[in-house]
C-alpha positions as CSV (number, residue, x, y, z in Angstrom):
1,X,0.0,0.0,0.0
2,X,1.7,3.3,-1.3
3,X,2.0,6.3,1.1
4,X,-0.9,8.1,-0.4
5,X,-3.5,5.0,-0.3
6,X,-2.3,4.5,3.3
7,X,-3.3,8.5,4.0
8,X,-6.2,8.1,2.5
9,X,-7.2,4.9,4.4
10,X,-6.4,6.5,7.7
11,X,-8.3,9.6,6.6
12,X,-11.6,7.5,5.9
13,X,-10.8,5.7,9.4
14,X,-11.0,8.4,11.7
15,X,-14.1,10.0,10.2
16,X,-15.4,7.7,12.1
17,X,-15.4,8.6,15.7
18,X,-16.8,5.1,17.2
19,X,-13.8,3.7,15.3
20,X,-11.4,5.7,16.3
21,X,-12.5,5.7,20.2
22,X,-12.3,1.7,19.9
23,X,-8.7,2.0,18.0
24,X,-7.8,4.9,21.2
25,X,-9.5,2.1,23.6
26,X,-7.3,-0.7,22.2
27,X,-3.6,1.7,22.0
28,X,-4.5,2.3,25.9
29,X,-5.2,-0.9,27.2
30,X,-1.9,-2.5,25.3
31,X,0.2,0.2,26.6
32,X,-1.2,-0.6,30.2
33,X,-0.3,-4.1,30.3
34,X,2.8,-3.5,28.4
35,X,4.0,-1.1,31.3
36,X,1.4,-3.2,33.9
37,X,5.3,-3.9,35.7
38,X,5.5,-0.1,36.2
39,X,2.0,0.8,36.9
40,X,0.4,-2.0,38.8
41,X,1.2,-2.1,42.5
42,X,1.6,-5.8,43.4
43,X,3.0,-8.6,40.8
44,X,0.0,-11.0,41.3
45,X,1.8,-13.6,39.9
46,X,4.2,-13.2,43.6
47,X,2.3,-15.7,45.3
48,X,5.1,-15.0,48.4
49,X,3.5,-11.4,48.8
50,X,0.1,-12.4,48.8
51,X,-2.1,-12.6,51.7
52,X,-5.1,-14.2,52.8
53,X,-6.0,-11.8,55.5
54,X,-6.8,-9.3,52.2
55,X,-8.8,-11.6,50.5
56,X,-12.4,-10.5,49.3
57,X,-11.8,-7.0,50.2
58,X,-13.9,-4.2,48.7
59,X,-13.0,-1.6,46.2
60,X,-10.8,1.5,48.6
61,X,-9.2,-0.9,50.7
62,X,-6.0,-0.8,52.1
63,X,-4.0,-3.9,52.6
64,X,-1.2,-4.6,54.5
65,X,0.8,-3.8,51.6
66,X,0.4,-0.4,52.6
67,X,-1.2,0.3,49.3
68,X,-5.1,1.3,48.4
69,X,-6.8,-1.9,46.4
70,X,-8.5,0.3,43.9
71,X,-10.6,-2.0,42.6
72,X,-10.6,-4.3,45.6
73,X,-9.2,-8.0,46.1
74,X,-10.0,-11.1,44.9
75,X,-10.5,-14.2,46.7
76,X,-6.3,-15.6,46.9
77,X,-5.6,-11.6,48.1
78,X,-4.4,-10.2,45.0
79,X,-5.1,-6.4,43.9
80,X,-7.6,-7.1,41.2
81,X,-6.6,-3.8,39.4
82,X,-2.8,-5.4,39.5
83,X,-4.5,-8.6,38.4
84,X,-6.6,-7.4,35.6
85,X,-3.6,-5.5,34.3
86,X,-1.7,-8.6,33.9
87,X,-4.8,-10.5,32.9
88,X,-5.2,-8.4,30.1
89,X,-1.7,-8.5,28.9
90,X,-2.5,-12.6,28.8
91,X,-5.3,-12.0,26.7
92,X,-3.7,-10.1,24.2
93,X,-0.3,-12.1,23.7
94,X,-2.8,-15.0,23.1
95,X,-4.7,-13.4,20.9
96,X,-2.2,-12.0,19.1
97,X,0.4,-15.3,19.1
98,X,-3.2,-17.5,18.0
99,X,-4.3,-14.9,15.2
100,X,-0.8,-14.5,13.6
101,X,0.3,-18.3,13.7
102,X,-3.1,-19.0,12.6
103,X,-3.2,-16.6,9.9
104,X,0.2,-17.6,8.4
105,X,-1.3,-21.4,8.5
106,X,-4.4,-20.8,7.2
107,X,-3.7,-18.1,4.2
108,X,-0.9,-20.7,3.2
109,X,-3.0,-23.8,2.9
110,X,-5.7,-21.7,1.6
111,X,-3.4,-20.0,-1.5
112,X,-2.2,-23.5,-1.9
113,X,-5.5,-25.3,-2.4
114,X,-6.5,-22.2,-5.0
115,X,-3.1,-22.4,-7.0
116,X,-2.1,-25.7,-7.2
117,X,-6.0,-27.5,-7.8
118,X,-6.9,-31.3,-8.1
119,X,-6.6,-33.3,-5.6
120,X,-4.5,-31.4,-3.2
121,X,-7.1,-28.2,-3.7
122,X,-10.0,-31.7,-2.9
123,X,-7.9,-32.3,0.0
124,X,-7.2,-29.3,1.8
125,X,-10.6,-27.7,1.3
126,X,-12.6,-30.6,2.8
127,X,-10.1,-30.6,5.5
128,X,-11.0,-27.0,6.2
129,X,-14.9,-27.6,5.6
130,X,-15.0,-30.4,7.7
131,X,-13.6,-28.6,10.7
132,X,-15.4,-25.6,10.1
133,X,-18.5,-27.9,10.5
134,X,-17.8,-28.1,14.3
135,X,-18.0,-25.3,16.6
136,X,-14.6,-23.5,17.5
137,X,-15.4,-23.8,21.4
138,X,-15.7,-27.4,20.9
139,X,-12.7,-27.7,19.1
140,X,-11.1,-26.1,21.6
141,X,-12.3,-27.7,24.8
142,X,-11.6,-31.0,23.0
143,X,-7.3,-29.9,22.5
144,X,-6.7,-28.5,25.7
145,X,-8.3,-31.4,27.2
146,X,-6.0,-33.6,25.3
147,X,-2.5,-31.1,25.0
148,X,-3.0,-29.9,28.7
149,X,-2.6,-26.6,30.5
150,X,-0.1,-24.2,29.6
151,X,-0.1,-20.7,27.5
152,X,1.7,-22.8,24.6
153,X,-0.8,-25.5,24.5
154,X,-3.5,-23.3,24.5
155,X,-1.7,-21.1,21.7
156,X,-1.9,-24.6,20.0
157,X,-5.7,-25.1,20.6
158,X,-6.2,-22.2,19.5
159,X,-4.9,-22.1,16.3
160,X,-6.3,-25.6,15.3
161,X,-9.8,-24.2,16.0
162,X,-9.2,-21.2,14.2
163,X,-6.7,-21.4,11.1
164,X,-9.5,-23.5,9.1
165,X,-11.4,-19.4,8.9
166,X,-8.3,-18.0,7.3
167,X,-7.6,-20.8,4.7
168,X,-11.5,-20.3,3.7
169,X,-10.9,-16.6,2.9
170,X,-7.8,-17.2,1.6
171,X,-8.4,-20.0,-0.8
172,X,-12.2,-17.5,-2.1
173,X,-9.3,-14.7,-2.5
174,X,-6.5,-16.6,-3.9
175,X,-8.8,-18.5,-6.5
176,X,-10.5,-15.1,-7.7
177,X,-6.9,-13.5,-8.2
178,X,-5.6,-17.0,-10.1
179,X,-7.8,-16.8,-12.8
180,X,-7.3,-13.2,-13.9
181,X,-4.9,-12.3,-16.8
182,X,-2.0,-10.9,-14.6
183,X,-1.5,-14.4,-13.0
184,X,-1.2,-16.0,-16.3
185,X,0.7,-13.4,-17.7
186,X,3.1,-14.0,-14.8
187,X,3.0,-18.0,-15.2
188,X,4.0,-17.6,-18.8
189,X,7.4,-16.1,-18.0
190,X,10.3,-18.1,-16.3
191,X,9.1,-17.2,-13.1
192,X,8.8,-20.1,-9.9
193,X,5.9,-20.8,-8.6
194,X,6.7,-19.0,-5.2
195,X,7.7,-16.2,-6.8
196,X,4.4,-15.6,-8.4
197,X,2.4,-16.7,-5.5
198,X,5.1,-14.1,-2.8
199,X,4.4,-11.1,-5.2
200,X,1.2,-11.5,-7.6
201,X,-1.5,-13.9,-5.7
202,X,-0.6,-13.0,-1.9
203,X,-1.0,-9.1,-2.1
204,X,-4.4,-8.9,-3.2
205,X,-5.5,-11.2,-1.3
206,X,-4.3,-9.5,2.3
207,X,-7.1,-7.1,2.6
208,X,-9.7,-9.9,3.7
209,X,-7.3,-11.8,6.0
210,X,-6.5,-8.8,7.3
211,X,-10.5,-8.3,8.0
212,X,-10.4,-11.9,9.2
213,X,-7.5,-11.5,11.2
214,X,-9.1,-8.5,13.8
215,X,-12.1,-10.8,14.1
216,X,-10.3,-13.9,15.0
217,X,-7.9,-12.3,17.3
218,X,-11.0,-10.8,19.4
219,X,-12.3,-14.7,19.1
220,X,-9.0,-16.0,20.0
221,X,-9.4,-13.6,23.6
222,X,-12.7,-14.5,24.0
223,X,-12.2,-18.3,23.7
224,X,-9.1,-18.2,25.9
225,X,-11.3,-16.4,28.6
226,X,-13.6,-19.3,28.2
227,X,-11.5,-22.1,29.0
228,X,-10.2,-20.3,31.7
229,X,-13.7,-19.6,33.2
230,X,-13.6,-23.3,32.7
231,X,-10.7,-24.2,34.7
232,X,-9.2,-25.2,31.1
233,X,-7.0,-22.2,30.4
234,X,-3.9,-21.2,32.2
235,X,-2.7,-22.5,35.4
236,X,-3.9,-21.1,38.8
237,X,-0.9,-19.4,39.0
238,X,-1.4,-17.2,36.2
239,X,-4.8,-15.1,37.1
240,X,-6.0,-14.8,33.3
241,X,-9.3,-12.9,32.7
242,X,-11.6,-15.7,32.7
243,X,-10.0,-16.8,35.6
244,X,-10.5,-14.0,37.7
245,X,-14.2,-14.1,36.6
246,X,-14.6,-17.4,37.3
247,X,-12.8,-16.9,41.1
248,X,-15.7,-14.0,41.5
249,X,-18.4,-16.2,40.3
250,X,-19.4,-17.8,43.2
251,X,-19.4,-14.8,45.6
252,X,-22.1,-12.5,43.3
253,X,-25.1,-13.3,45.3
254,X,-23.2,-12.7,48.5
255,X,-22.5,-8.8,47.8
256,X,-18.4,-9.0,46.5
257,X,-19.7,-8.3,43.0
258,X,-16.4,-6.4,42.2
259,X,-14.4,-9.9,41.8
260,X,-16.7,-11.0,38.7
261,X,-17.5,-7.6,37.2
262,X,-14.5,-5.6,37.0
263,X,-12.7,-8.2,34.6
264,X,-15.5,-8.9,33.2
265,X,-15.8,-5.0,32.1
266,X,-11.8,-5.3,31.5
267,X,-12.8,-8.5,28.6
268,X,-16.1,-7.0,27.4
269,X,-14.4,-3.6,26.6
270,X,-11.1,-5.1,25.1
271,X,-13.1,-7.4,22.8
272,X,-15.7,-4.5,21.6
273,X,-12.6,-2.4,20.9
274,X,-10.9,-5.3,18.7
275,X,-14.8,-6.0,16.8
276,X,-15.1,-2.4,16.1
277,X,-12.0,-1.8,14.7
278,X,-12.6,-4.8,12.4
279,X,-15.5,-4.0,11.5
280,X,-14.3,-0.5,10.1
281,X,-11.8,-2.2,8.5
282,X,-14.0,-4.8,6.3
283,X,-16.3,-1.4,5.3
284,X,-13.2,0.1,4.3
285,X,-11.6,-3.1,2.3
286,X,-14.7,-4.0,0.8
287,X,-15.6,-2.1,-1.8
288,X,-19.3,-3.8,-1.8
289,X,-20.2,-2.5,1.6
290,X,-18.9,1.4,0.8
291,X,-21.3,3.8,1.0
């Protein structure tokens, strides 16, 4: 994308203001847990500092840390505004490590199938159909029940519940773009097969997966904090957003609503950010839904 398309894009972008509050939303919140070392006050991942005696406090509490528990405590004694800080940054390194590996999977098996045809296009596409037949969530649950805990097993799950989406969009882009004149044009000169794929078929066939991509990484975030809800996630020892609400769950009809809620607002807002954002994107990238 030249200098002047990109301008023009960004242009477009910011006229609208919803967008460019969810794109503001999104910068802040990676920022926070990129510096949530610096800015939170405890490490809840320091089970040694923890302490019982502040569990289940209410928001304005001050521990024995010395410090003021903004948001409150949650039920092992951690700051929750500490926790959700770091709960966040979880989130978003899954759902950035999940989107990207899947994407590169996906758009690869998907250009594949659409180039090379016969039976390996048979092959790969009813691979891809078949899974998409099944929910993602139950994909999921069914890997991380198999692979274990652990953020790199749940990357894993991840990505084999979502990479079929990208080869879908991929192989619908990559076999419009192979049968136009420039591809052929290309194929008639001494040119490999990578090369034409690398510099002809891949570009134009970004703008969707890139669409696809802001979606499944708000999926990817939103599946992880299911598992975790679940007890299938991360470890105890790393308080992930679904974790945290799933720690609070069982103390909402006793009044200590802020252990549930506040992550809860932390995950709602974060994915409603991403979706937005996306979803400006695909109006923007599609010509069809321009108005």
């Amino acid at each position: 994308m030249s200098r002047s398309a990109r301008a023009e894009f960004w242009n477009e972008f910011r006229q609208n203001r919803i967008a460019l509050l969810s794109l503001g939303v999104v910068g802040i919140l990676a920022l926070a847990t990129l510096f949530a070392p610096l800015i939170a006050p405890q490490n809840p991942y320091d089970l040694a500092n923890l302490s019982l005696m502040d569990a289940r406090r209410p928001p304005g509490f001050v521990g024995s840390g010395g410090y003021v528990h903004i948001l409150g405590t949650d039920p092992q004694g951690r700051d929750l505004a500490s926790a959700i800080l770091y709960g966040l940054r979880v989130s978003i390194q899954i759902g950035l490590a999940a989107g990207g590996v899947a994407l590169v999977i996906g758009s690869f098996l998907g250009i594949l199938a659409a180039y090379s045809g016969g039976r390996i296009e048979m092959s790969i596409m009813r691979m891809v159909d078949l899974q998409l037949s099944f929910p993602a969530i139950l994909l999921a649950l069914v890997l991380v029940a198999i692979l274990g805990q652990g953020k790199a097993q749940l990357i894993g799950a991840l990505v084999a519940a979502q990479y079929a989406y990208f080869a879908r969009t991929a192989y619908g882009a990559a076999k419009t773009e192979r049968a136009k004149d420039y591809v052929e044009a290309a194929l008639a000169t001494p040119l490999s097969a990578v090369r034409v794929i690398w510099r002809h078929i891949l570009p134009n066939c970004l703008p969707p997966l890139i669409v696809v991509a802001t979606v499944q990484i708000a999926n990817a975030i939103s599946l992880e904090a299911t598992l975790s809800f679940l007890g299938l996630g991360l470890p105890v020892t790393e308080p992930s957003l679904g974790m945290l609400i799933s720690n609070g769950f069982r103390y909402m009809m006793s009044g200590r609503y802020w252990i549930s809620v506040y992550p809860g607002i932390a995950l709602i807002t974060l994915i409603v950010s991403i979706t937005v954002v996306g979803d400006q994107i695909r109006d923007q990238l599609n010509p069809r839904l321009r108005k």
